[in-house]
N, C-alpha and C positions, 0 to 999 in steps of 0.2 A: 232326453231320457227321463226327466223327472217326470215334463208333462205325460208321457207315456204311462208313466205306475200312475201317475194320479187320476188321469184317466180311469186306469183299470179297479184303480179302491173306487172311485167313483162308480164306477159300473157294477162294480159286484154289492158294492152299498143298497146302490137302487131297485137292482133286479126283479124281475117280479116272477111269479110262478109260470112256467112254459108248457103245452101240451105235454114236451117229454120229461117236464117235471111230475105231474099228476100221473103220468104211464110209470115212472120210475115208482111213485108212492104207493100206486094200487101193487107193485109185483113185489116190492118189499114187502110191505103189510100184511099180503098174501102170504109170501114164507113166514114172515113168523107168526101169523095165529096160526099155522099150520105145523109150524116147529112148538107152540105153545102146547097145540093139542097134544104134540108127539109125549110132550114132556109129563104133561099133566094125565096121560092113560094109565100111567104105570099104576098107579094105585088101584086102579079097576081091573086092570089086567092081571096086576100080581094076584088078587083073591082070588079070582077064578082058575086060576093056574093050581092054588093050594088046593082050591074045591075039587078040582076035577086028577088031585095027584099028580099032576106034571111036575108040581116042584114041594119041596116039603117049607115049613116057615123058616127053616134058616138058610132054602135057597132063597128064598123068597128076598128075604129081609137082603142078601148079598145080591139079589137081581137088581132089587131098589139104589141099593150103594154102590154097584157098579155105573148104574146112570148117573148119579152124581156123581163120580168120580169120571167119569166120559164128558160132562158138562163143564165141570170145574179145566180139567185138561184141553176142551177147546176154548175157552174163553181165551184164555192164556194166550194157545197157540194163534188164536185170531191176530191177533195184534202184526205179529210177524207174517202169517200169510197174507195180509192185508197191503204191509209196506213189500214185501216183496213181490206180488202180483198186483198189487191193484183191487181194489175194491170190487169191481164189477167180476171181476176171474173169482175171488175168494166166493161172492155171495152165491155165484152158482157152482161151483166146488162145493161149496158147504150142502146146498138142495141138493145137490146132487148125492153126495155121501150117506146124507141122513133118510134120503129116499131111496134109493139101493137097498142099505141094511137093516131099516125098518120092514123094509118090503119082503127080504132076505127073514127076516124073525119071524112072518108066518108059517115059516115052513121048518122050522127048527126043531129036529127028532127028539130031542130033550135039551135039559133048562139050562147045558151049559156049551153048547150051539147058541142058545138064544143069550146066555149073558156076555158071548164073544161078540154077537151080535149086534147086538145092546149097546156094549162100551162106546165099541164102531161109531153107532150113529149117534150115538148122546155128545160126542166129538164134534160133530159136524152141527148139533143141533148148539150145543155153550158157543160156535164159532159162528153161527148165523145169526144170533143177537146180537153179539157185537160187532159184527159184520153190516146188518140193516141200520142200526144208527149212525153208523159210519156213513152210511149209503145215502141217507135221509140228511144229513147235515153238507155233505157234499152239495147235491142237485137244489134242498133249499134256498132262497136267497136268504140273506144275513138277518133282513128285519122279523122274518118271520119265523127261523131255525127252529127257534123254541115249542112254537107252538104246532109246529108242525112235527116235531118231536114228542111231546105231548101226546097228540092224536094217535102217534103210530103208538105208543104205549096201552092207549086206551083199547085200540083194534087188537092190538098182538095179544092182551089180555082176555079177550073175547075167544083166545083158545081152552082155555081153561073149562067154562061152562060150555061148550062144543064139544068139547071129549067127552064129559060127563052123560051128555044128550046121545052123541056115538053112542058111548059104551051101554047106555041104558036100553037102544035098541039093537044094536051087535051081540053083545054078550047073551042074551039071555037065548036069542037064536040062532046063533054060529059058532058061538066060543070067544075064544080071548084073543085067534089069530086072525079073527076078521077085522081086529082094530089094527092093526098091523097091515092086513093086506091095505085096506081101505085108506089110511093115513100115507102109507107107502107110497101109494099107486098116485094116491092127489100131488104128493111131492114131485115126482117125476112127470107127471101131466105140467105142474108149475114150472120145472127147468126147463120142459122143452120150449113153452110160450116165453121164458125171460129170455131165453138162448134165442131166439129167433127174432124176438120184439128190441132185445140190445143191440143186435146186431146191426139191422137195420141202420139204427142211429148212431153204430158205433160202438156205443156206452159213453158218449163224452157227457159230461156235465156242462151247464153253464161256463163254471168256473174255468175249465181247460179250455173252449172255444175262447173266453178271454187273454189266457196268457198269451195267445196270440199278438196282441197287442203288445207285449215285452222287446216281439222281434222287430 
């Protein structure tokens, strides 16, 4: 029995990065500079909303605080969706949530359809951050976790200046719900390709093909 765990700390010690590690890292990375963008439109979207009367500034300013309070409330709940389903079930729960109601908020008759909305996915969008490093620290090997965690921070912040380049050519042409349809629509393009490319391999990690080695 000993040699058996020692074996297995040895194994996961060593590991190195796998095809289905790299396929894991681009579909993370993908949600969340996509969940980044989501996050980071609201400012661009909220003016225009004021501009064109959809909402007045103290719906506005309560559209804003509603997504942080929809952020702050899935962080939280990640934690627990995570140990009760599994990593792989939460990360596409959460795309999936946040892709829906975003998608759902172009079509919102007024501003408090879109701040029910709103909450919805900004839920799904705090549960998908800590959902992907979850995900990324799983499929990493040990030596490298860090800096592979790193990287996914560097990408997932790369939604930020993407929403701004959206909304610089969406808005001025469409309005404020083509960031929404647009963002939406990439989310749910994303669950279908993680949903089909996990499946495939399961969603096991490195790590669970090893505990094998326990029995």
């Amino acid at each position: 029995m000993e040699s058996k765990e020692y074996t297995l700390q040895t194994r996961l010690n060593t590991s190195k990065e796998s095809s289905l590690f790299y396929k894991a890292f681009g579909l993370v990375v993908a949600g969340m500079m996509i969940d980044a963008s989501d996050v980071y439109m609201s400012s661009a979207v909220n003016a225009d909303m004021i501009a064109q009367h959809f909402a007045t500034l103290n719906q506005g300013s309560f559209f804003l605080s509603d997504g942080f309070l929809g952020l702050f409330v899935g962080s939280i709940a990640a934690g627990f969706i995570g140990d009760l389903w599994g990593c792989k079930k939460a990360y596409q729960l959460n795309l999936l949530l946040f892709g829906i109601f975003t998608f759902l908020g172009a079509f919102s008759p007024n501003i408090y359809f879109l701040i029910f909305f709103r909450f919805i996915a900004t839920c799904g969008l705090g549960a998908e951050i800590v959902t992907g490093y979850s995900l990324i620290n799983e499929f990493a090997p040990v030596k490298t976790r860090g800096r592979w965690s790193g990287a996914t921070a560097v990408i997932a912040n790369l939604g930020a200046p993407l929403a701004l380049l959206l909304a610089t050519y969406f808005i001025p042409r469409y309005s404020w719900r083509a960031m929404f349809l647009f963002i939406g629509t990439a989310a749910l393009i994303l669950w279908i390709v993680s949903a089909i490319s996990l499946s495939l391999h399961g969603g096991c990690s490195p790590k669970d093909d090893m505990m094998k080695l326990k029995k």
